[in-house]
Structure formats: C-alpha cells, structure tokens
N, C-alpha and C positions, 0 to 999 in steps of 0.2 A: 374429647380425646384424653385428658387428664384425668378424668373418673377412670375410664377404660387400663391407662397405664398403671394408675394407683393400685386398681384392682386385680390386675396380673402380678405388680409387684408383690401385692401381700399376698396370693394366693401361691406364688412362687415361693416366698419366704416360709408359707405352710409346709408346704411339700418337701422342702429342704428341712424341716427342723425334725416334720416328724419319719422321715425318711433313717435322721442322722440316731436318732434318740429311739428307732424299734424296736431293734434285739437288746434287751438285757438279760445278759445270762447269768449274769453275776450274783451268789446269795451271800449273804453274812454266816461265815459257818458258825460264830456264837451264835447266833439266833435259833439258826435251824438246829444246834446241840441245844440248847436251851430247849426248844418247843419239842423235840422229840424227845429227850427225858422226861420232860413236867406231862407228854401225853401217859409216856408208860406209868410213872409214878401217882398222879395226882389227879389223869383224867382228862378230861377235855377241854377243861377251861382257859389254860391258857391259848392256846389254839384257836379257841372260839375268838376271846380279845386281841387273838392280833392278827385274825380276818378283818374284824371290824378296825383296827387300824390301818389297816392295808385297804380296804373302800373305803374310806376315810379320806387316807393322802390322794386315792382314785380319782374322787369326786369333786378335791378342792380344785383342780386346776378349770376343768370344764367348768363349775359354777362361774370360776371367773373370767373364763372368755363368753360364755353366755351372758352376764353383766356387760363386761366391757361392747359383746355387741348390741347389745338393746340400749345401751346410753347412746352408742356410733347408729343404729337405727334411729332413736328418737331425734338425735342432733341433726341428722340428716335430714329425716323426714319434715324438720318445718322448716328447710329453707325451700 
C-alpha cells in the first residue's frame, strides 16, 4: 500500500510541475534583436548556435530524470 501511495504522490507531483511550467511565452527581446540582426547582417550562424543551445538546455533535464530513474529502477529492482 506504500509503494502504491508513493507512487501517486510522485506522479501527482509530475503533473502539478509540469502542468505549472507549460506555457512560456516569454522571449528575451535582447536575444531575439541580437539573432535577427546577425541573420540579416552576417547570415545564419548565429541562429544555427543558439538552436543548438536551446536543445541543449532541452535535453539536460530529461537526461537527468532518465538517470535518476534507472539508479530508482536498479535500486529497486534488487530488493
């Protein structure tokens, strides 16, 4: 009955975090004046580099709830 509560807790906690943290509609207008100038001016490079920072910050957080659950699977699994 403790696994089962644990397990609604945190899956409740899921849904409440990413429920709260959806919509962001908010951009940096330096940024996006920065990356719309340097397209017209200088081409597409900057643009290209801060896609790839932008899957970048994407990617960190899943990697680390994928870690965190496979240590929470393995720790599990041998008891």
């Amino acid at each position: 009955m403790q696994k089962v509560i644990r397990t609604l807790v945190v899956l409740s906690l899921t849904l409440v975090l990413l429920t709260v943290f959806s919509e962001v509609s908010a951009q940096c207008p330096m940024c996006r004046s920065a990356v719309e100038s340097a397209m017209q001016n200088e081409g597409n490079t900057v643009g290209k580099g801060l896609n790839k920072g932008i899957l970048y910050l994407l990617a960190s957080p899943y990697l680390l709830i994928a870690l965190v659950g496979g240590i929470w699977y393995h720790k599990n699994r041998k008891k």
